[in-house]
C-alpha positions in Angstrom: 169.8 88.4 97.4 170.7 90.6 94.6 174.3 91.3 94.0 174.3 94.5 95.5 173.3 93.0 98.8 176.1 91.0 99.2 178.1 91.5 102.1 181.3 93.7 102.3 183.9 92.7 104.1 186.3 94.1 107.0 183.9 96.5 108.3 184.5 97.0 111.9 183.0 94.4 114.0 182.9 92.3 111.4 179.3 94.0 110.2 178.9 93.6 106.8 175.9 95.5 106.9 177.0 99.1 107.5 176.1 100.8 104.2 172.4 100.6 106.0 173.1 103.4 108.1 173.4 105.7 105.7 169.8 107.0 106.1 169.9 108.8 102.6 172.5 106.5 101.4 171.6 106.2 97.6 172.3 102.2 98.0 170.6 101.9 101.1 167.5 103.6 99.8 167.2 101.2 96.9 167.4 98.5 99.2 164.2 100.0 101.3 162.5 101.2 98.0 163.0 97.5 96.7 161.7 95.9 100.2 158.9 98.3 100.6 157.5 97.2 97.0 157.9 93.2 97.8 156.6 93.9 100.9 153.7 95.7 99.9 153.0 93.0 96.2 152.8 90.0 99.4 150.7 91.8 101.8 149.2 95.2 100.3 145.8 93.5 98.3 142.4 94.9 98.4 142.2 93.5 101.8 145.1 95.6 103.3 143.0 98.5 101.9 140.1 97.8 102.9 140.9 97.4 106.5 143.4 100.5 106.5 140.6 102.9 105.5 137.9 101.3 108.0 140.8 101.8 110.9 141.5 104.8 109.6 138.1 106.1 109.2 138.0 105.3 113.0 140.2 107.5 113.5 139.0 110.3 111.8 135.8 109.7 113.5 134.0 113.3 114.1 132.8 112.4 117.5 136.3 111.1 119.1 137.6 112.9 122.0 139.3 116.0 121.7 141.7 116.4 124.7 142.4 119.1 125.4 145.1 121.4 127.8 143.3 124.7 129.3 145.2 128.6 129.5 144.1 131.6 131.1 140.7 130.1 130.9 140.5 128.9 127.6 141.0 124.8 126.0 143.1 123.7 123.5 143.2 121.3 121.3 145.5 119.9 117.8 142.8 117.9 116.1 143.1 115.4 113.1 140.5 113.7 111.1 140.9 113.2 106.9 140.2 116.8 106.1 143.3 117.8 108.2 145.4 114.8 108.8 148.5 117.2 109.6 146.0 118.8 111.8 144.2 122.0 113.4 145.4 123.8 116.5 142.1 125.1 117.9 140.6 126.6 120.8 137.4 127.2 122.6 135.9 127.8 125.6 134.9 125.3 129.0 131.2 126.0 128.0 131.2 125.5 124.4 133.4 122.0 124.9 130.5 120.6 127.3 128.1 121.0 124.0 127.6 117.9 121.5 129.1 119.7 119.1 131.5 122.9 120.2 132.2 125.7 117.8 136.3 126.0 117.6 138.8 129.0 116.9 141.1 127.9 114.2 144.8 129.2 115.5 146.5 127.1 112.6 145.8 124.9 109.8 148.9 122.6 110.0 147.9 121.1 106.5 148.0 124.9 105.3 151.1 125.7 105.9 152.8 121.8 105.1 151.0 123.2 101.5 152.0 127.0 101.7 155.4 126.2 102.6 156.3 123.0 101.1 157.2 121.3 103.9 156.3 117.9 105.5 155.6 119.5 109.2 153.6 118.4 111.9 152.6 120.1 115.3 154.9 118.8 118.2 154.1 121.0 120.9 154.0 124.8 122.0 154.9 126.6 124.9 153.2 129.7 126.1 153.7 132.5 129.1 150.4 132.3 131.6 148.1 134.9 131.7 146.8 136.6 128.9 150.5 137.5 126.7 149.7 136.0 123.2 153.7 135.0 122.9 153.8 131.3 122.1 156.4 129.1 120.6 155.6 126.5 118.2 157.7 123.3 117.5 157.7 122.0 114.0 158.6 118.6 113.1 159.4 117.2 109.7 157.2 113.9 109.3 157.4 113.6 113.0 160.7 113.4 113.8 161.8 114.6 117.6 164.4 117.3 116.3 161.8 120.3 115.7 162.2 124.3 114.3 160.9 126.8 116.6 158.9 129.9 115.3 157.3 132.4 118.0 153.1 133.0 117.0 151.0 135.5 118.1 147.9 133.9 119.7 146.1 137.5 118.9 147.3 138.0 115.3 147.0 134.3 114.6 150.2 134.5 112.5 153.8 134.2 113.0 155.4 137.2 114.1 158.1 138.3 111.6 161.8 138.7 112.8 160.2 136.7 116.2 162.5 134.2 117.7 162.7 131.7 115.1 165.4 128.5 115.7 166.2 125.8 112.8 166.0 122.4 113.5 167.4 120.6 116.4 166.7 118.9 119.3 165.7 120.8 122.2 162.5 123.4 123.5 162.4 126.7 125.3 161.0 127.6 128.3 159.7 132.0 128.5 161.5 134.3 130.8 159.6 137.0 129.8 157.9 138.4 126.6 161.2 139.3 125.3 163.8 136.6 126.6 163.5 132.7 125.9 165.6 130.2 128.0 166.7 127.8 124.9 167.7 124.1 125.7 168.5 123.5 121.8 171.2 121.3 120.1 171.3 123.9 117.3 174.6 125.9 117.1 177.5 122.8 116.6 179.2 120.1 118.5 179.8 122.4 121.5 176.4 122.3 122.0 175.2 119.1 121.5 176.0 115.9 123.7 176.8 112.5 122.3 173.4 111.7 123.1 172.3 114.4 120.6 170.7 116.4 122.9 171.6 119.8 123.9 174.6 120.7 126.1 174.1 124.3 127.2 171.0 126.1 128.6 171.3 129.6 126.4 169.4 133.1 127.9 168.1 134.6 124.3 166.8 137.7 124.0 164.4 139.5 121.6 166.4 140.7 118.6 169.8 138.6 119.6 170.9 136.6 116.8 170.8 133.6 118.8 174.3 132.8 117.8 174.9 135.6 120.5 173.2 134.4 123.0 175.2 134.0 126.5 175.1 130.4 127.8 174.1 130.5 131.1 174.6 126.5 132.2 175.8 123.8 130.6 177.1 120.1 131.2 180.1 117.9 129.5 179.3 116.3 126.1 179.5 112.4 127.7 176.1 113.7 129.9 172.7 112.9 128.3 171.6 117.1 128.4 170.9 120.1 130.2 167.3 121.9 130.4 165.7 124.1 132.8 162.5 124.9 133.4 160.9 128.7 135.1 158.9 127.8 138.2 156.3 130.4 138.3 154.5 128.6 141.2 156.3 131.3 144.2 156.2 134.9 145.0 158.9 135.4 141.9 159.8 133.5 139.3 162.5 130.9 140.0 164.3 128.3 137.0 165.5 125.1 137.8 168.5 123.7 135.8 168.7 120.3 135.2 172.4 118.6 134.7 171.0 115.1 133.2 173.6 112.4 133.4 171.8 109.5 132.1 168.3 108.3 131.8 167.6 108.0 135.6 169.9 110.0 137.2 170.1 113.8 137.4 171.8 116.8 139.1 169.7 119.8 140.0 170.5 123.3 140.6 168.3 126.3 141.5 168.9 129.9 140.0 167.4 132.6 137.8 167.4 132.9 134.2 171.2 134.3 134.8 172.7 131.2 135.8 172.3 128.7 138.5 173.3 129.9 142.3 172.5 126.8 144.3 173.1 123.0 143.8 170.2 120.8 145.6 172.2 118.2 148.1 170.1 115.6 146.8 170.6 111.7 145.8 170.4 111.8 141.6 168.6 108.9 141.3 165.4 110.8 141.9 162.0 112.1 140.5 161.7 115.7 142.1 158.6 118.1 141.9 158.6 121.4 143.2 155.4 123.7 144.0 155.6 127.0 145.7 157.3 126.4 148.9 157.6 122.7 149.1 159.2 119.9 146.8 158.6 116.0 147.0 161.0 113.3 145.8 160.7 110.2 145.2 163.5 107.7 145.5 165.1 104.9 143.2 167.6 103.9 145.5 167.4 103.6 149.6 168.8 107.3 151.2 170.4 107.5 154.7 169.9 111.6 155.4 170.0 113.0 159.2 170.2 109.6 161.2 166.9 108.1 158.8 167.0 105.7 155.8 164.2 106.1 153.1 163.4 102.6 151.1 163.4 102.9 147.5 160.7 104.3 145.7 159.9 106.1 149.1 158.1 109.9 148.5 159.5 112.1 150.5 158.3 116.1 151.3 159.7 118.7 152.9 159.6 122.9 152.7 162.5 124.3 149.9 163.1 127.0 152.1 164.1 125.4 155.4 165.5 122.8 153.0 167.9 125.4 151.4 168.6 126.5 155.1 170.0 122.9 155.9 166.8 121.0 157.2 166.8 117.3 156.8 163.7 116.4 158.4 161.7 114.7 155.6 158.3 113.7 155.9 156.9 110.4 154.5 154.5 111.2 152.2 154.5 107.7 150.0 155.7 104.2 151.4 155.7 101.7 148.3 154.9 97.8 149.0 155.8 94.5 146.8 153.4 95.5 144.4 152.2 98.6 145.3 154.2 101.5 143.2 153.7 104.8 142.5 153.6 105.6 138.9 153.1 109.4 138.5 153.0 112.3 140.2 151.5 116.3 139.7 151.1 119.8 142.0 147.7 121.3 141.8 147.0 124.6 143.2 149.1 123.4 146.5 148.4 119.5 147.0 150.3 116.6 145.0 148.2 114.0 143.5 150.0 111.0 143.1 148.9 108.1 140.6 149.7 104.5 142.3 149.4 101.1 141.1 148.4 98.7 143.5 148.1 95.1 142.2 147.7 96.6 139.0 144.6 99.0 140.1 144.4 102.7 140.2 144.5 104.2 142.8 144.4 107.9 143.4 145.8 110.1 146.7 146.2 113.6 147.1 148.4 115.3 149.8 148.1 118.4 151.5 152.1 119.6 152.2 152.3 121.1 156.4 154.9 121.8 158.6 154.6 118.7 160.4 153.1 115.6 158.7 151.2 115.7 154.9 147.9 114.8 154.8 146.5 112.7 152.8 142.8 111.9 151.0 141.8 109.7 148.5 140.6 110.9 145.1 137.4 109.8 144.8 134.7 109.0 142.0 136.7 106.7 140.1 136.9 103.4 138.9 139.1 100.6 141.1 139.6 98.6 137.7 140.3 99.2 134.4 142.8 102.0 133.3 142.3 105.8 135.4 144.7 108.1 134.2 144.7 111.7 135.7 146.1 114.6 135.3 145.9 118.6 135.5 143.6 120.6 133.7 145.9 123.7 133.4 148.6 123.5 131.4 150.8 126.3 133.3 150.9 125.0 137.1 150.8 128.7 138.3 147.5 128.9 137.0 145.8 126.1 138.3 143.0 126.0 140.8 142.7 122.5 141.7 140.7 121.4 138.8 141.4 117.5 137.5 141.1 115.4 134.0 140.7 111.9 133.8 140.3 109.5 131.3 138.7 105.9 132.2 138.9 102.8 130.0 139.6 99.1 129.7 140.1 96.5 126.7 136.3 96.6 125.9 134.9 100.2 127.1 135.7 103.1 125.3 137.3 106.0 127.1 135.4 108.7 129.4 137.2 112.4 129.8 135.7 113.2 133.2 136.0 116.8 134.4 137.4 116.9 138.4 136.7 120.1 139.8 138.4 121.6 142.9 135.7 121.0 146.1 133.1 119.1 144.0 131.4 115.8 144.8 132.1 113.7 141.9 133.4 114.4 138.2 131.5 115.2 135.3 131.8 113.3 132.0 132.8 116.0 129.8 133.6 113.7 126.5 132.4 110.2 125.8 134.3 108.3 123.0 132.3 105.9 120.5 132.2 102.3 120.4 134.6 101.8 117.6 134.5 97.8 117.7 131.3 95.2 118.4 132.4 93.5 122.2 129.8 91.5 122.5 130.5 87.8 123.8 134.0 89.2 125.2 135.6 89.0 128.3 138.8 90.4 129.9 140.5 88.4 132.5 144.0 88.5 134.3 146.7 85.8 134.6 149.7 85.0 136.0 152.6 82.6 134.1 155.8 81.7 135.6 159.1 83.0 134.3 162.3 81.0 134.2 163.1 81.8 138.0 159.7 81.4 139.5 158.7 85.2 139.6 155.3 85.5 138.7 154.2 87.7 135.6 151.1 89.3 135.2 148.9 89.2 132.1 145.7 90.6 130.7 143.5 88.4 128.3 140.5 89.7 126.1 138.8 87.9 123.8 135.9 85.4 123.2 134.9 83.7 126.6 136.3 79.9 126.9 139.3 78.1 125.7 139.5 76.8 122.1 142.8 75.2 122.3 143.2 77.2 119.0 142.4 80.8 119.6 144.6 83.3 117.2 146.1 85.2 119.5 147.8 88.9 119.5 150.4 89.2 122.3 152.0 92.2 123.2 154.4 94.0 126.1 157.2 96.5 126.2 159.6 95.5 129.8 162.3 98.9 130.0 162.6 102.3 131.3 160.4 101.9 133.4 157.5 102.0 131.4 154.4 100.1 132.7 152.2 98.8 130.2 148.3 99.6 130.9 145.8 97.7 129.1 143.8 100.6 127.2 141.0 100.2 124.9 142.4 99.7 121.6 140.2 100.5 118.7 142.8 98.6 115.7 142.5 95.8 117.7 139.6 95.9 118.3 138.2 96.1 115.0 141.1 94.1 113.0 141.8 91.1 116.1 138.8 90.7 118.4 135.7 91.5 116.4 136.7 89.1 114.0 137.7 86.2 116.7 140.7 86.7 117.9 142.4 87.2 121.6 144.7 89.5 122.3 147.4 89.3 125.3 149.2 91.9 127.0 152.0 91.4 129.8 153.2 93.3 132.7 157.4 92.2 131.9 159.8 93.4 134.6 161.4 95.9 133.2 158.7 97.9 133.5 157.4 100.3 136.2 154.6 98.4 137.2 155.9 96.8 140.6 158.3 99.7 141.3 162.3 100.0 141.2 162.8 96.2 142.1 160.5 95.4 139.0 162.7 97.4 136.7 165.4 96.7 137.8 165.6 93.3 137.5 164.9 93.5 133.8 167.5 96.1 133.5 171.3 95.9 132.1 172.4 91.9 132.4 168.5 91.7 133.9 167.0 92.7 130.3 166.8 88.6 129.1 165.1 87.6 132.2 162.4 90.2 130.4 162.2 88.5 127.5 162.2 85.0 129.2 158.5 86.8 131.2 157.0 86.5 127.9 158.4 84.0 126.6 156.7 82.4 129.8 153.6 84.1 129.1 153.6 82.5 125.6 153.7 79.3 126.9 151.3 79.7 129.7 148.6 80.5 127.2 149.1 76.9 125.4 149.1 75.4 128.9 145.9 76.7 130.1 144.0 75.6 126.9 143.8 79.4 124.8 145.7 78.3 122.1 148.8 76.3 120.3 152.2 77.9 119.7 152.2 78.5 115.7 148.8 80.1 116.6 150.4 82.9 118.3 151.6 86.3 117.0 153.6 88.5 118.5 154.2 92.5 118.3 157.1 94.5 120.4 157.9 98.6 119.0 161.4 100.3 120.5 162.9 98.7 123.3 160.2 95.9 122.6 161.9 95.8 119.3 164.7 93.9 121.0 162.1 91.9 123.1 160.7 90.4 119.6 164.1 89.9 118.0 164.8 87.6 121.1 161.6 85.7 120.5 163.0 84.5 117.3 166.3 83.9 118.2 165.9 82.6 121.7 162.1 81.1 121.6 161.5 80.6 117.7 159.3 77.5 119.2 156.5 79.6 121.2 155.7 81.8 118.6 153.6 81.6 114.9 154.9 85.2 113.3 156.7 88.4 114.8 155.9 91.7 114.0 158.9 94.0 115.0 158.8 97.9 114.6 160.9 100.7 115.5 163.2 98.7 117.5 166.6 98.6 118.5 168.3 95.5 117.7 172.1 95.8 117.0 173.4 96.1 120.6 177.0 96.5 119.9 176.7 99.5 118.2 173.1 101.0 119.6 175.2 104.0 121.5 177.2 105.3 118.0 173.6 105.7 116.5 171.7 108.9 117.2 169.9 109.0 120.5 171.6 105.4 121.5 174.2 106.8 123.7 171.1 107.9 126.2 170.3 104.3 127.1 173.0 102.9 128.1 171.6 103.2 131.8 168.5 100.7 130.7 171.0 98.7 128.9 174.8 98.6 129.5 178.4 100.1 127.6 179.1 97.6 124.8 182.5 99.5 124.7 183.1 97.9 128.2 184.1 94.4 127.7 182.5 93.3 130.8 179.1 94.7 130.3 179.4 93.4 126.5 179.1 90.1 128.0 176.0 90.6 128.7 174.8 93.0 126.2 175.5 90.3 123.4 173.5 87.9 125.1 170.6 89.6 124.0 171.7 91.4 120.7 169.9 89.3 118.0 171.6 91.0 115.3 174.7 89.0 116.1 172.7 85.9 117.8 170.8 85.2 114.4 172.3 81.7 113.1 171.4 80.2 109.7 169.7 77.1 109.9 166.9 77.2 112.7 163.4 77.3 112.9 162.8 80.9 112.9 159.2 82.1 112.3 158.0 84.9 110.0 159.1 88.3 110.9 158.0 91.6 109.7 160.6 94.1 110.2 159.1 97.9 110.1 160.6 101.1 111.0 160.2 104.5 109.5 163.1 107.3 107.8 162.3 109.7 109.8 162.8 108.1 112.9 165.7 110.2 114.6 165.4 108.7 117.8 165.9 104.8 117.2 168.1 104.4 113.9 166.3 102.9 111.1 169.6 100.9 110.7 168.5 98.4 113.3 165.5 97.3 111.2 167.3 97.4 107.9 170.4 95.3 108.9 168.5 92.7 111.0 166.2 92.3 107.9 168.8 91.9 105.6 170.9 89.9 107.1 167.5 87.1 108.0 167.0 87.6 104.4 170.4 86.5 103.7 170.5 83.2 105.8 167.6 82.9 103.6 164.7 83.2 106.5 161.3 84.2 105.7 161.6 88.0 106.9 159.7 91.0 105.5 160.7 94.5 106.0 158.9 97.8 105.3 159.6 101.9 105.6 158.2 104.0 105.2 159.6 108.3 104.5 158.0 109.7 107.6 156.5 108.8 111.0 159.5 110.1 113.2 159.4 107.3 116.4 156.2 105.7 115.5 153.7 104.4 113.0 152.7 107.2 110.5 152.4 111.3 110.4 148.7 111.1 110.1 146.0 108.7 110.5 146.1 106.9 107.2 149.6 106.5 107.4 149.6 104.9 111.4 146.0 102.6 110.0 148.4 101.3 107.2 151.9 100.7 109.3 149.4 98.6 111.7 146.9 96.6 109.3 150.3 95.8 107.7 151.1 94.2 110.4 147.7 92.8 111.5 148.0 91.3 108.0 151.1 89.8 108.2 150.4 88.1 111.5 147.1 86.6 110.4 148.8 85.1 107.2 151.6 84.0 108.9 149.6 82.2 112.1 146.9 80.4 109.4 144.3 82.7 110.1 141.6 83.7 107.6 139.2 85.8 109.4 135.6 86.0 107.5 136.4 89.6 106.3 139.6 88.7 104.5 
């Protein structure tokens, strides 16, 4: 440790690593600068090259799939391969995108303008008016971060429109009232309108020509909420906007108005997902409800009409009824009937209901695989316009995915896209497990790799376990390439935490819950050495995010199980996760450390202050990137430096831009990953035959 590493002392907390939150901190950026190059001398060589340009090549690949999002009849697309890495946002037509090879529209070169401008942006998304108006907002992002600068385009002139609507950055988006009037959800404008959170705090109406300063806020919530948003409903006989009052990450309050202001308050639980679609809405619950004499489960769908709602109604009907692993994991309106995505032992299952006065009816969606990954969604980006048509994309660990075209009264779907073959599966198998966590619940987990057990397999594991978030096991062309075509097995596990089995499943990796997610994998890590796959210091580990704090526990709780760590974008410091950017937002999935009784359980799990000297800690890349504005690059930097400092073997890497994830273009995510990959191999003993 060089001399300006050294601790200082008396910081609050007794964190002598503080000066690493200074994102643009002089000293803290020679600290990364300096990491970045040791980093890079240990594990950059020819083959770190030579496997970041093949996985990035596959990325670039001509023939991948270009999903796309249709409007008033016509697809888009944001496309990226070498010659544009920032990307082009295209179009084309239904019947030129069933060809081998369609002929696009160019609407803007996002490399272009990065050049013309001098700017480091990226496309994050854009929001149009239905129908044929050619108003559009755009969203650029600096190097990916999530706090964006919206400009109004013309989708006839190609261009921006001078003296449009143009907002600087901040977090937030816009939803169109009308060709001259935006409804802005924007932390731009000061603290009044920005939460702790960093979110936005009002709901402005801003109209054409209104410095935006000017514009009249026509909702807002109280800094300590997460944010307010609202979204126009164009689904009824007149257009209606929603308000949304969110108080955490799972809980919300919902109001109905017009773009003047909100007029009616929903009598609804908060701990809800709520859909609305011409006259009828559908919620799903997270908690049990008692409501006119009846009690709902949780994660119960329920249905009923808005209108006799709003007139005082009560009489739900049952649309969904969950079961101990049976969950419903998404949900959309298509031209008047819901589709709802379920999990059911961890297979896809698809149902569409019909909304009536009396009961819904329901059918199955049909045509699809019952294994694998299905993932479905609406064709038409703008729900007024849709008329029923589906997308889907089918995969698993070893088939490439299949964009199938659903249309509305059709027999089966039509492949529309088929994606290459990016890695050689042959002699592979993919097969599902169970291990036993600490307290007997069984976790699931999905194997790939070479048939039989070695004993001495290298194996990849992988999971996530929070918000909610159920982890899908998707074909995944850099491990593919980098992990299994060269010998390897990689492992991916279904933590509670996740959405997977429903509330109960989250829930009990939730707050106090989350280290009984981390002791799931720990479990799965061990199960694979009992069955015969492989032997502890063979194993290597990757968590991103919240599975940034999954890995950090590995080391500090279960340093035994594991042969190297590979941690990115994570949160790690628990005590002060909520005084760093978006932090504040979670403390639903994790708990107040400024409340001494949930810090007791917070620091149970916080490695950053669980990290002793003088243990048998493995390896541990540490990788996050400056641009991240989401998760604080902080986390990685102090948990590196302080590793470093008890004189553990831990490697950290940044690099300028990649906002919450692994790189602004291709080249840059191939490189953040065959870092990794490289790492991991060293670290576990592994010299495949192409190193």
């Amino acid at each position: 440790m060089s001399v300006d590493d050294r601790p200082t002392l008396s910081a609050p907390d007794d964190d002598p690593y503080l000066w690493l939150e200074e994102v643009e901190g002089s000293r803290a950026l020679d600290f990364v600068e300096r990491q970045n190059r040791a980093t890079l001398e240990k594990f950059g060589g020819a083959a770190f090259g030579r496997d970041r340009d093949a996985l990035a090549a596959i990325y670039d690949r001509p023939d991948n799939i270009p999903y796309v999002s249709r409007s008033d009849g016509l697809l888009y697309n944001l496309w990226k391969d070498a010659s544009h890495p920032r990307g082009l946002w295209r179009r084309t037509t239904i019947a030129e995108f069933r060809k081998a090879s369609p002929s696009w529209e160019t609407l803007l070169d996002i490399d272009k303008l990065a050049a013309d401008e001098g700017a480091d942006w990226l496309l994050n998304w854009s929001s149009s008016l239905p129908g044929d108006a050619p108003q559009t907002i755009l969203s650029l992002s600096r190097g990916g971060s999530d706090a964006v600068t919206m400009r109004e385009f013309d989708l006839s002139t190609k261009s921006f429109v001078a003296g449009g609507f143009t907002l600087p950055e901040a977090k937030g988006g816009a939803a169109w009232v009308d060709a001259d009037a935006l409804l802005l959800a924007s932390a731009h404008g000061g603290k009044d309108m920005v939460t702790a959170s960093g979110y936005a705090r009002t709901v402005r109406l801003w109209r054409r020509g209104e410095p935006v300063e000017q514009a009249r806020v026509v909702f807002e919530t109280t800094s300590d909420r997460m944010s307010a948003y609202c979204d126009v409903d164009r689904t009824s006989d007149k257009p209606r906007t929603w308000f949304v009052d969110r108080l955490d990450f799972f809980n919300f309050d919902l109001w109905l108005g017009t773009e003047n202001g909100a007029t009616a308050k929903l009598d609804l639980p908060s701990d809800i997902w709520f859909e609305a679609h011409r006259d009828w809405f559908a919620i799903k619950l997270r908690s049990a409800w008692t409501v006119a004499g009846t009690t709902y489960g949780p994660d119960s769908v329920l249905g009923i009409s808005l209108s006799a709602f709003l007139a005082g109604d009560r009489n739900f009907s049952v649309v969904f009824t969950p079961g101990p692993r049976r969950a419903m994991q998404g949900w959309f309106w298509a031209d008047g009937k819901l589709v709802l995505s379920i999990l059911d032992e961890l297979r896809p299952v698809f149902e569409i209901y019909t909304p009536s006065a009396g009961r819904w009816t329901r059918e199955q969606l049909n045509g699809l695989p019952k294994i694998g990954v299905v993932d479905v969604w609406r064709f038409d980006g703008h729900e007024s316009e849709s008329n029923g048509d589906l997308l889907a994309n089918v995969q698993d660990p070893l088939t490439p995915p299949s964009l199938l075209l659903i249309e509305r009264d059709v027999e089966s779907p039509t492949v529309l896209k088929q994606a290459p073959k990016t890695f050689n599966a042959d002699g592979l198998a993919v097969t599902q497990h169970e291990a036993v966590s600490i307290d007997g619940e069984r976790i699931p987990y999905v194997q790939t790799g070479p048939a039989g057990e070695t004993g001495d397999a290298p194996v990849y594991m992988s999971a996530y376990g929070g918000f909610g978030h159920s982890v899908k096991p998707y074909y995944n062309s850099a491990l593919g390439k980098l992990w299994l075509e060269r010998g390897g097995t990689i492992v991916q596990a279904n933590l509670r935490g996740g959405g997977e089995f429903g509330t109960r499943w989250h829930d009990a990796g939730r707050y106090a819950g989350k280290k009984l997610s981390h002791d799931d994998f720990a479990a799965v890590a061990a199960d694979l050495v009992r069955r015969g796959v492989t032997r502890a210091k063979r194993i290597a580990a990757e968590g991103g995010s919240n599975g940034g704090i999954l890995i950090t526990n590995m080391l500090t709780r279960y340093p035994e199980r594991f042969g190297a760590l590979f941690c990115t974008i994570p949160l790690v410091d628990m005590r002060r996760y909520t005084k760093l950017l978006a932090g504040a937002s979670w403390i639903a999935e994790y708990g107040d450390p400024d409340k001494p009784d949930e810090w007791e359980w917070l620091q149970t799990y916080s490695a950053y202050h669980n990290a002793k000297p003088g243990q048998p800690y493995p390896p541990i890349l540490i990788a996050t990137t400056r641009r991240d504005d989401r998760v604080h690059p902080g986390h990685a930097r102090k948990m590196a430096a302080k590793l470093q400092a008890m004189g553990y073997e831990a490697y950290f890497y940044e690099p300028a831009a990649g906002g919450h994830g692994y790189g602004k273009d291709n080249k840059e995510r191939a490189g953040f990953q065959v870092l990794g990959f490289g790492f991991l191999k060293s670290r576990i003993g592994w010299v495949d035959d192409e190193a």
